[in-house]
C-alpha positions as CSV (number, residue, x, y, z in Angstrom):
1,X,1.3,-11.8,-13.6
2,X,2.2,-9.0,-16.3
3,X,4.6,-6.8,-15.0
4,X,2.7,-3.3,-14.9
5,X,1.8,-2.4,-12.2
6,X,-0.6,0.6,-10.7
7,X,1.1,2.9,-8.2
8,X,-0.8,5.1,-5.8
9,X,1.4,7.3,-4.7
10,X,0.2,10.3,-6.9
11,X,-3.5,9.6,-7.7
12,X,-6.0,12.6,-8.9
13,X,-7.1,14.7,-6.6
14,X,-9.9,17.4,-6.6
15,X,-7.8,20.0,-4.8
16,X,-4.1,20.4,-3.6
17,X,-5.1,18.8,-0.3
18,X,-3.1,15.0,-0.7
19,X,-6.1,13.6,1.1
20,X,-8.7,15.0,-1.2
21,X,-8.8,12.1,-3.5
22,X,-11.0,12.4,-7.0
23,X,-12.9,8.9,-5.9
24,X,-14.7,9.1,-9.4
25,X,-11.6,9.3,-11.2
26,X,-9.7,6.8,-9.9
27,X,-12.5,4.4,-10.0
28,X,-12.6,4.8,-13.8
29,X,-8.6,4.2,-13.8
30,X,-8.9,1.5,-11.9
31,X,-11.6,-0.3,-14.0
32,X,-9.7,0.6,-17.3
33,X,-6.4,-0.6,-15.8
34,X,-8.1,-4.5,-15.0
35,X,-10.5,-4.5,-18.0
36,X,-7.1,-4.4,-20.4
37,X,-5.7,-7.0,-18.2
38,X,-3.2,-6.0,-15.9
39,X,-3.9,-6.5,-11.7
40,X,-0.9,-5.6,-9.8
41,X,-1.7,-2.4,-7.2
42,X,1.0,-1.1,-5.4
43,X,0.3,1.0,-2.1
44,X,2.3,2.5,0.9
45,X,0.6,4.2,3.6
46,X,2.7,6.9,3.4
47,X,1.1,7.5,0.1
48,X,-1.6,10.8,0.5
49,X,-1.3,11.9,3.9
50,X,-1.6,8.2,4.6
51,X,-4.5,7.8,3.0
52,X,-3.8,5.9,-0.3
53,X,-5.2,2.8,1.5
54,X,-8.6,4.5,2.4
55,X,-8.4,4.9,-1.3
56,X,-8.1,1.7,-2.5
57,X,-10.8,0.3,-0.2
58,X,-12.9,2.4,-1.5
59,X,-12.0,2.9,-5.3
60,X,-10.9,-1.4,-5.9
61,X,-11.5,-3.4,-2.6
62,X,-15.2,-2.7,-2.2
63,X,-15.7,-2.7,-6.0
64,X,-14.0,-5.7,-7.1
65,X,-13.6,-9.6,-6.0
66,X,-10.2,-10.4,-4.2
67,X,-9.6,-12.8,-6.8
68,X,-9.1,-10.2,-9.5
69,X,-6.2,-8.1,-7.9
70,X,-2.9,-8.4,-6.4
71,X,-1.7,-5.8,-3.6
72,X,1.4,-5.1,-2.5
73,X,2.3,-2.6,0.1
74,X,4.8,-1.2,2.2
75,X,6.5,-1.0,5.6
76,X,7.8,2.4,5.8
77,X,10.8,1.6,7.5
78,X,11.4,5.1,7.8
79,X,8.8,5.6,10.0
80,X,9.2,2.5,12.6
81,X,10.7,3.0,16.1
82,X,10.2,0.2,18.1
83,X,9.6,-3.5,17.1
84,X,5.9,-3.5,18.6
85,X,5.1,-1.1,15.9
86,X,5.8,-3.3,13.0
87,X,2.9,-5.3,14.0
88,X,0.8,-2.7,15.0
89,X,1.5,-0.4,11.2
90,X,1.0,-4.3,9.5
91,X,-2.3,-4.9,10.9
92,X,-3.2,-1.0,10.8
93,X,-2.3,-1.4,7.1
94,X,-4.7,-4.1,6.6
95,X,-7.5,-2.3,8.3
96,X,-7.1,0.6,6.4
97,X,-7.5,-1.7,3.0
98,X,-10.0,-3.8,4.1
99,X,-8.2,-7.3,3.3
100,X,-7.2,-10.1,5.1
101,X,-3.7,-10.1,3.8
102,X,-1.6,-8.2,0.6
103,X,-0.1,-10.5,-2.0
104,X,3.1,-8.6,-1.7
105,X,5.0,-6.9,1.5
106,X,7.8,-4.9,1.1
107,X,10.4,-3.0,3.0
108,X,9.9,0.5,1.4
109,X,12.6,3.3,1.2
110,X,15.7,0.5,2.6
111,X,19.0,2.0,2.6
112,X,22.2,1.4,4.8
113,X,20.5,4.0,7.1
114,X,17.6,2.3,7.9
115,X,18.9,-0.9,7.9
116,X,21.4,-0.3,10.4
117,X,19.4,2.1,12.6
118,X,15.9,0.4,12.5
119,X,15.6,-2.6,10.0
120,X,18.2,-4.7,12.3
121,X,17.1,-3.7,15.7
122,X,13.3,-4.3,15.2
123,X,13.4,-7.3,13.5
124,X,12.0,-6.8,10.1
125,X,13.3,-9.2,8.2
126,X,12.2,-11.6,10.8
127,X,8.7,-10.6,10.9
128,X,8.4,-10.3,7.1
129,X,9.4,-14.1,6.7
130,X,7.0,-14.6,9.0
């Protein structure tokens, strides 16, 4: 894997509305960023009003052969209160993409905080081995 990777946590957008996504653009980003060779997409659903993963369904996953990409995204730790939600935001997460599983899960905005206050008592680690 070359180590570049495309972030979608500030894509182009045809107003100031985060959710108002400029599809056409990103499409053409998208096609420029595999056709020089790089495949690493990076997500969160945080990202756009969660709706960064509507986005890449739309602009890469519907467009493009699983094959051709890597995905990684995000539990947003942050935003977790109970254990039965990290199940429920990892499936929800994969819905929203429209894939069967992401290449790459990670535990987004960690800190001593988080860790001690959610990461711990829900079980995260645990589930992500898993």
């Amino acid at each position: 894997m070359k180590k570049f990777r495309f972030g979608w946590m500030r894509l182009s957008q045809l107003s100031e509305d985060p959710t108002n996504i400029d599809f056409d653009q990103v499409k053409q980003m998208v096609d420029t960023f595999l056709d020089v060779g790089f495949n690493y997409f990076d997500i969160s659903f945080v990202y756009h009003n969660e709706y960064s993963e509507n986005a890449i369904k739309k602009c890469l996953v519907e467009r493009r052969s699983r094959d051709c990409y890597r995905l990684a995204s995000k539990l947003t730790v942050f935003s977790i209160q109970k254990k039965e939600e990290v199940v429920q935001i990892f499936n929800q997460q994969l819905e929203n993409c429209g894939v069967e599983y992401f290449d790459y899960f990670l535990l987004h905005n960690m800190n001593i905080h988080h860790y001690n206050s959610v990461v711990k008592s829900c079980k995260m680690f645990e589930y992500m081995q898993e």
